[in-house]
C-alpha positions in Angstrom: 218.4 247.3 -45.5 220.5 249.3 -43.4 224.1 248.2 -42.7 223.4 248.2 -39.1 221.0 245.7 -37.7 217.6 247.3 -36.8 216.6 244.2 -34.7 215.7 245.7 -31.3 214.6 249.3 -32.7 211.8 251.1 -31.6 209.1 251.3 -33.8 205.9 252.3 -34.2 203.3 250.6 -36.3 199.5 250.9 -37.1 197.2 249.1 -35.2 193.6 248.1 -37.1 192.0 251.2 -35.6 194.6 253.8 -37.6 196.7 254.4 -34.1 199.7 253.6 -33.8 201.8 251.6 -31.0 204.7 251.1 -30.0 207.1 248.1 -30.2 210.1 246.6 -30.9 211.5 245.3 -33.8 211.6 241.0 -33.7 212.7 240.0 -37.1 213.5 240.5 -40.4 212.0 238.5 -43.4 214.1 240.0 -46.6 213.4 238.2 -49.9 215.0 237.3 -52.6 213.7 238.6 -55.0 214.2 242.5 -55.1 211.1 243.0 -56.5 209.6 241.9 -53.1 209.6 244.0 -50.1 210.8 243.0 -47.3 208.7 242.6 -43.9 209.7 243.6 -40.3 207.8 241.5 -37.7 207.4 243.9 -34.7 206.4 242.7 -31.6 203.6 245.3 -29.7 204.8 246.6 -25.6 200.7 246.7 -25.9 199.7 243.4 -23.9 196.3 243.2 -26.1 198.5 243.0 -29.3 201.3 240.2 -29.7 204.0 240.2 -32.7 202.9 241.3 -36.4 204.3 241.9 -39.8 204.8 244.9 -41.6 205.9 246.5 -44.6 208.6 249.1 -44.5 206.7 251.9 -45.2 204.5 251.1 -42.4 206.6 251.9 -40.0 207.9 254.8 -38.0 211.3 255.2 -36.4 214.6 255.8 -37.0 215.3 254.4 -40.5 211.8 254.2 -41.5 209.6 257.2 -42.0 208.8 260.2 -39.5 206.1 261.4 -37.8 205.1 264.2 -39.8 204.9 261.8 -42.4 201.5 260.5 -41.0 198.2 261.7 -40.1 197.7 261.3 -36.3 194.1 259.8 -35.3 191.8 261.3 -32.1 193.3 259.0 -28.9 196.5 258.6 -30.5 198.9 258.8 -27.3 201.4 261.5 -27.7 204.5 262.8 -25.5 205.0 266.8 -25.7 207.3 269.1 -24.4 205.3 271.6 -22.1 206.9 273.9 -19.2 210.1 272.2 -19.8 208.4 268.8 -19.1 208.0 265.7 -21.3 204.6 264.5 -20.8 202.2 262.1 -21.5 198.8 263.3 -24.0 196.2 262.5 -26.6 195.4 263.6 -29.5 192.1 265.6 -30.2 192.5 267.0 -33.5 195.5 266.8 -36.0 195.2 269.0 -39.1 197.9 267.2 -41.7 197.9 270.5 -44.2 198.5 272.8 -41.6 200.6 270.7 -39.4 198.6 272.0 -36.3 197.9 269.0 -33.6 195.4 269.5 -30.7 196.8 267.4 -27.6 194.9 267.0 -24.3 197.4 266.5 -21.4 196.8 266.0 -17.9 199.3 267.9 -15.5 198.9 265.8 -12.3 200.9 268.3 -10.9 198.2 271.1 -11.5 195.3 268.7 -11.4 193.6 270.3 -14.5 193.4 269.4 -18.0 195.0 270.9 -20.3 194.5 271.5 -24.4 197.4 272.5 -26.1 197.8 273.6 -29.9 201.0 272.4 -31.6 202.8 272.1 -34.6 203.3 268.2 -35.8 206.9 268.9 -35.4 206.7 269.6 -31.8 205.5 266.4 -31.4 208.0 263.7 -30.6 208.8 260.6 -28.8 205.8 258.8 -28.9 208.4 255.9 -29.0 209.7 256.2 -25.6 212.6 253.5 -24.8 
């Protein structure tokens, strides 16, 4: 575990549909017995989905794996950068040997749709504080 306490760090976890949402984590429950792993109870921002457990390499976050460490599902909600804007988009396609991600985002702004091809690096901050 890490020296400082990661209760209260944004997380994201997998839901039972393979996307991921974001929460906050509630609690720790370390074992004893090192052979064990420990489990991070994480409690969902997602009214539909309450508090549940999870292993450590479950997670994603700072301390716990990245996001190019994962394979990111059609609908999984996204934030890009795009014309020096964060914004809010959706995942159409995702390409985890290649890296290459297909986000729909809607710029209000323009009202139109757009569809924009980036690298899985590019895409960031799906765990918005």
């Amino acid at each position: 575990l890490a020296k400082r306490s990661i209760l209260g760090t944004r997380v994201a976890a997998p839901a039972g549909d393979g996307i991921y949402l974001k929460g906050i984590i509630q609690a720790v429950k370390t074992c004893e017995d090192p052979s064990l792993a420990n489990r991070f109870s994480v409690r969902f921002d997602d009214e539909n989905t309450k508090v549940a457990e999870f292993l450590e390499h479950d997670l994603i976050g700072p301390g716990f794996k990245s996001i190019s460490a994962v394979s990111l599902q059609a609908g999984q909600p996204v934030f890009v950068t795009y014309a020096q804007r964060e914004m809010a988009g959706r995942v159409i396609r995702h390409d985890f040997d290649t890296q290459d991600v297909i986000i729909a985002l809607n710029d209000v702004s323009r009202n139109e749709l757009l569809f924009l091809a980036k690298c899985q690096k590019e895409v960031k901050k799906w765990i918005r504080n």
